[in-house]
N, C-alpha and C positions, 0 to 999 in steps of 0.2 A: 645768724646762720639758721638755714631750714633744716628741721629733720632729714631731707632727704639730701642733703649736701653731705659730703666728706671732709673730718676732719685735714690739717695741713699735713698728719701722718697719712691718713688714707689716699690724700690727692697724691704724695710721693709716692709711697703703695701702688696707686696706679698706674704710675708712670713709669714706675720700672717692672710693671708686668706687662705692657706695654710694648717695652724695648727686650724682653726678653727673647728668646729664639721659640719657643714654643708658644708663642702669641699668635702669629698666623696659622698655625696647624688648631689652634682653640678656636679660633673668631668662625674658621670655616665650617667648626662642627656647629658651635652657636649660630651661625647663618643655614645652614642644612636645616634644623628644629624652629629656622621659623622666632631665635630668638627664647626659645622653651627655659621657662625659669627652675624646672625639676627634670631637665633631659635626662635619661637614661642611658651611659654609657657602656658600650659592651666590643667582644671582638671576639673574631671566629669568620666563619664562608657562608655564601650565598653562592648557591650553584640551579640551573638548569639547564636539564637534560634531555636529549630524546630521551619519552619514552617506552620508541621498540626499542631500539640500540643499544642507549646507553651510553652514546656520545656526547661528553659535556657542548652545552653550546655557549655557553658564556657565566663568569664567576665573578664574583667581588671578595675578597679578602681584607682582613685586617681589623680596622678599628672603626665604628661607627657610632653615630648617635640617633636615639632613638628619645620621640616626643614622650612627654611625661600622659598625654591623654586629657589630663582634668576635663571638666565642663565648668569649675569655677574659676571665676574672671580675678576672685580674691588672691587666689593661688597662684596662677596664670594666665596673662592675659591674650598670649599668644595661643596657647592651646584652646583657651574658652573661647578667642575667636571661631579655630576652626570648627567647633564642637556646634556654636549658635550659626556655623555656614551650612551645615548640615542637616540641623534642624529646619533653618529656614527651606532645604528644599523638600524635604519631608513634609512641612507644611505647605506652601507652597505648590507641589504636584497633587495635596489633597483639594486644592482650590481650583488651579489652572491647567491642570495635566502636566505630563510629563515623566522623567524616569520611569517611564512602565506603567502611567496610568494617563487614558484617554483623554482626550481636551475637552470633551464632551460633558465633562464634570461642571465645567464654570457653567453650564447652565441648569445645572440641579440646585433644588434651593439650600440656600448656605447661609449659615448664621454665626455672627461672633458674642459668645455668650458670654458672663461674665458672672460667677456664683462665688457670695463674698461669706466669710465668720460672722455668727452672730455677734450682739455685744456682750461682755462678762461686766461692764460697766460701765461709766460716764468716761471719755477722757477728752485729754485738752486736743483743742481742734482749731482751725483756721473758718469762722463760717462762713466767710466773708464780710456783708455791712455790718454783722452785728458780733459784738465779743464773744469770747469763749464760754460755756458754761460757769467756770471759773470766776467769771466778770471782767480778767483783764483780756488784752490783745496780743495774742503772738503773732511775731514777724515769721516768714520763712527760714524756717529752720533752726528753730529758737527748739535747746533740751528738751524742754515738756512735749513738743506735740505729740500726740499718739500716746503719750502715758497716762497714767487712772490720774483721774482729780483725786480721789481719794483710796491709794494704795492698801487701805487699810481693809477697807472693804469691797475689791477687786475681784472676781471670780476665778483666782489662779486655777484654781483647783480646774474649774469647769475649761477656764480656755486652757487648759493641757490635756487636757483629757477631750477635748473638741479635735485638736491638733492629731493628736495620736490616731483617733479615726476618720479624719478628715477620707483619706483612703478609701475605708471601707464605705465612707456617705456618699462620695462618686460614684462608686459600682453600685451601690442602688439605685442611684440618682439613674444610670445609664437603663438597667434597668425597668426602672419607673415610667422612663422616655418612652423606652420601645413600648410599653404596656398605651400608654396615652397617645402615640401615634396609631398606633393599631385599632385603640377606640376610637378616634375619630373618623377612622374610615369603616366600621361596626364591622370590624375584623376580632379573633381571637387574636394572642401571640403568635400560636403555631401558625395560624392561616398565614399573620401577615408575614411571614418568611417567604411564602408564593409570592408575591405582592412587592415587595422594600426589601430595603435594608439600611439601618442607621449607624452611620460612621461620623468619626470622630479625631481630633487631635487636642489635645490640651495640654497648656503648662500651667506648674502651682508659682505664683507669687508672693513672697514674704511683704505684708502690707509694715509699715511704721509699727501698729501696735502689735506687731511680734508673730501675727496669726497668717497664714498664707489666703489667698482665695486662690481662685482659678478661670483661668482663661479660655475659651475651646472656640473650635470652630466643630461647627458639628453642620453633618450633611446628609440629606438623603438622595440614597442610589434606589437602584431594579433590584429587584431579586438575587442579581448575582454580584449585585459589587458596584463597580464606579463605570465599568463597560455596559450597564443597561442604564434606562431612563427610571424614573419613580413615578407611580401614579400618577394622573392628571391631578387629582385632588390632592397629594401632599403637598400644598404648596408652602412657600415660605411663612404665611401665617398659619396653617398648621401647623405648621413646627413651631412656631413661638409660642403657642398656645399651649402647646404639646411640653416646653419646654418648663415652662411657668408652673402648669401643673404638675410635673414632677418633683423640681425642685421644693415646692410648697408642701408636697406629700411624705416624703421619705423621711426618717429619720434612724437613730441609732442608739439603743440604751444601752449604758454601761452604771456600775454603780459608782458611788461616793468612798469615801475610805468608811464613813459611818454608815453604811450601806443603803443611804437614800437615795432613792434611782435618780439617774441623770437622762434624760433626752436630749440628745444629742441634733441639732438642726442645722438646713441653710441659715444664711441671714436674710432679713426680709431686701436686702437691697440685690434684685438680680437684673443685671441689664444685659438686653439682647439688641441686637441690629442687623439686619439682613445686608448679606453682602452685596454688595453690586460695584460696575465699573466707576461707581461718582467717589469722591473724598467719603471717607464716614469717619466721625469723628469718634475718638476713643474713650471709656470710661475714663473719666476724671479717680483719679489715684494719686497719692502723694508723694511719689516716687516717679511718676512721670515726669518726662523734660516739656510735658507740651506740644510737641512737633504735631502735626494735623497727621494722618494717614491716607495717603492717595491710594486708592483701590488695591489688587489683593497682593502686589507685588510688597509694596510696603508693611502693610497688616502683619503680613508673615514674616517681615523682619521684626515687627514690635514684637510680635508673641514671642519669637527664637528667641528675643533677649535676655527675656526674662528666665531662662534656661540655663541664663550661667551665671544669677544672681544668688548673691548669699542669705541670711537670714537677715544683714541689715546691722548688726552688733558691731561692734569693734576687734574684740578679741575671739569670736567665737565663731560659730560655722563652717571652722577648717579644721580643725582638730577634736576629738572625742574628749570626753572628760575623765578624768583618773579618780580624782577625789576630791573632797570638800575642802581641802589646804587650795586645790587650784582653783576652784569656783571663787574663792574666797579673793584669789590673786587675781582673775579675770578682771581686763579694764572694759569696761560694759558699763551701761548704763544702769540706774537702781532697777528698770522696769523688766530690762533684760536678762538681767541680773536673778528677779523673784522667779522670771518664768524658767530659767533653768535649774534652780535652788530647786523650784514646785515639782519638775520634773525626775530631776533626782533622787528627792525626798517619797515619790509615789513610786519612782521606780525600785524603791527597797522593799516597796510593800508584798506580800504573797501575791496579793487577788489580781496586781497588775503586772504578774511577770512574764505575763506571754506579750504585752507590751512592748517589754525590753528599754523603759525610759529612762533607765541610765546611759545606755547604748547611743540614745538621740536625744539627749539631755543639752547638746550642742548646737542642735537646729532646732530646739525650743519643743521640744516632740515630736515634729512633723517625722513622721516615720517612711513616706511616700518615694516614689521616683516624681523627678520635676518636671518629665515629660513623657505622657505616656500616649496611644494613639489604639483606634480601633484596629481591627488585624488588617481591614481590608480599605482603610483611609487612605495609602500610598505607601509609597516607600520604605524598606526601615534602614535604621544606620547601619547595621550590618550590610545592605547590599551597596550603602552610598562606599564602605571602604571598600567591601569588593571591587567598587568600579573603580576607583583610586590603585588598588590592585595590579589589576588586570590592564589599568593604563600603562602602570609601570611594567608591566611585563610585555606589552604591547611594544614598548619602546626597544626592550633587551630583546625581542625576536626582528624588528625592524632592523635595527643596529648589527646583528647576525645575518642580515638578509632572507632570513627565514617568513611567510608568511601565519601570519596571524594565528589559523587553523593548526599550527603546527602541536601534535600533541605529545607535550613534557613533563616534567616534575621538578616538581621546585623544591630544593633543599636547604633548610635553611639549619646553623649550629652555630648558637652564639654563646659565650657567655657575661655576665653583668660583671662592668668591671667597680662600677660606682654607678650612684645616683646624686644629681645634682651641682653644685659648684662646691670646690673645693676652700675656695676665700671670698671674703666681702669683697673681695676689688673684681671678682670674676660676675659674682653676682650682680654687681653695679653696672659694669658693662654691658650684661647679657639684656637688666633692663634697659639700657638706652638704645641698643642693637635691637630689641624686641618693638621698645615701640616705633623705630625708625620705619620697621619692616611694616607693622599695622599701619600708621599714617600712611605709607605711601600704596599698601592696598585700598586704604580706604579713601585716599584721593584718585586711586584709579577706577573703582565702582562709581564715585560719583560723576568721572566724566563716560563712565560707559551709557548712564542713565539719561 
């Protein structure tokens, strides 16, 4: 019997929640959420109004359920779908146009960068013909890979303390960008703001040995954004050039606990690719499935994925850490294990507490959002739900016969009855319900393609 099977009490359990009478009033809220494995249950009204009169035009009462939100897929897989549907077009209108940004964009030059952790040490790796540093041969997905050959003398310290500012070594890195695009065209900063503008999207990925890199697409526009053109001379290889030397330049000092400074860097491995309508093939990672990437439709599903990935752990990255009795209990691996031990341990210290590394002692320090975007790249998720919004409202003023323009107020008063499933036999269902629902969206995007 698999972990994820039901005992012959549970299988009973199910069966007669099943046949009970409140099973179809359940199934329909779990099909409403999309399958949502942390639904948010609540009840109260939804009302809109004219807003000269004051004439209701239409209401919903009662009971309702509401998506839990995550972006992680560890949590839920239903909600982290919609969350990487989102991102994808967020990146995606930063590439191709769309939601409110010009089509005019795909032909500004556009790159997919890719800026990884230094190393803290040796670890075991796959190199292909030749063995691991170690001297034996790991297969695909063998414990060790990604871990220090020699734990003992591993750079915890530094790769947490990398982790923690990973953040703040973007915003210089962006920084750095605009300064070296601007030299190339023997521009100041200030001038080249007459001249360009460099926009951006990026997600952070947690690699195997525990440290994220990051992904972006970075673009340049006019002056004003993604609706002018960019100089004739930024082209795509100035921006790579532009890109190289930022990333090789910036760095970040913090101290040691013994107070020997640390310099903080990229890693030497950065890989860029200008985008275009041909296949580009993706940085090789070891979390990748392999798939090729056909131009920027695709591209933007890769990067969105990684949006709603974890740190990679077993037990960790969904929940904060309490104390050293849980660390201790965590089922992790040793190597996952040190870097969160490391980060707890620095986060008791004075000199790191504006760090907060007990706080993110869970995601290994990474203290970061997993996807952040320049202001003027495209879209943000607040206007993608507005539009989701405003569809739904669209529908309740059609439904009224009212047109579109009609101006109302929408009143909503709910309160939270619970969160989440009340038994493991609801939970079991909701996942089989959830991923029914994913499959068959994702058999429908593929013959939409």
């Amino acid at each position: 019997m698999t972990p994820n099977q039901p005992t012959q009490g549970g299988e009973a359990a199910l069966a007669h929640w099943m046949r009970s009478p409140a099973y179809k009033t359940w199934r329909a809220g779990v099909e409403s959420v999309k399958g949502c494995l942390q639904p948010v249950r609540l009840t109260g009204t939804w009302e809109v109004r004219h807003a000269g009169s004051g004439d209701l035009i239409t209401s919903r009462q009662g009971k309702v359920w509401s998506s839990c939100g995550t972006r992680r897929a560890a949590v839920c897989p239903s909600c982290a779908d919609r969350y990487a549907a989102d991102a994808w077009h967020l990146i995606h209108a930063g590439m191709n146009g769309g939601k409110g940004v010009p089509d005019t964009v795909a032909r500004s030059p556009r790159l997919f960068a890719t800026l990884t952790a230094p190393s803290f040490g040796p670890v075991h790796n796959r190199p292909g013909r030749r063995p691991c540093t170690c001297g034996r041969w790991h297969p695909e997905g063998h414990p060790l890979l990604a871990s220090p050959i020699n734990p003992d003398t591993y750079d915890y310290t530094g790769a947490v303390l990398w982790q923690a500012h990973s953040g703040q070594l973007w915003h210089r890195f962006t920084i750095a960008l605009r300064r070296a695009v601007a030299a190339a065209g023997g521009l100041t900063v200030r001038e080249s703001s007459n001249h360009l503008r460099i926009s951006y999207a990026k997600v952070a990925e947690y690699q195997r040995r525990g440290l994220v890199h990051f992904h972006a697409v970075i673009r340049a526009d006019g002056p004003t954004g993604p609706d002018t053109p960019p100089p004739t001379w930024l082209t795509a290889d100035v921006l790579t050039d532009a890109v190289h030397t930022a990333a090789s330049s910036v760095r970040v000092d913090t101290p040691r606990p013994d107070g020997t400074p640390l310099p903080l860097r990229w890693g030497t491995q950065v890989d860029i690719k200008d985008i275009t309508a041909t296949d580009l093939d993706l940085p090789d990672n070891t979390d990748d499935d392999g798939d090729q990437v056909v131009a920027d439709t695709r591209l933007a599903g890769y990067i969105a994925k990684y949006a709603t990935k974890g740190t990679g752990a077993t037990d960790t990255g969904d929940r904060r850490i309490r104390s050293q009795t849980h660390i201790d209990q965590l089922r992790v691996s040793n190597h996952h294990r040190a870097m969160i031990q490391t980060a707890w341990d620095l986060g008791g210290q004075e000199q790191y507490a504006d760090l907060k590394l007990r706080h993110w002692a869970h995601m290994l320090g990474f203290r970061g959002h997993f996807l952040t975007k320049a202001r003027r790249y495209s879209v943000t998720f607040k206007q993608l739900r507005a539009e989701r919004q405003a569809h739904q409202l669209h529908a309740a003023l059609t439904d009224a016969g009212l047109p579109d323009d009609t101006d109302v107020i929408v009143i909503n008063d709910w309160q939270i009855l619970g969160i989440g499933h009340d038994t493991p036999e609801q939970l079991e269902l909701a996942t089989a319900i959830g991923d029914r629902i994913r499959r068959n969206a994702q058999q429908a995007r593929k013959e939409r393609l």
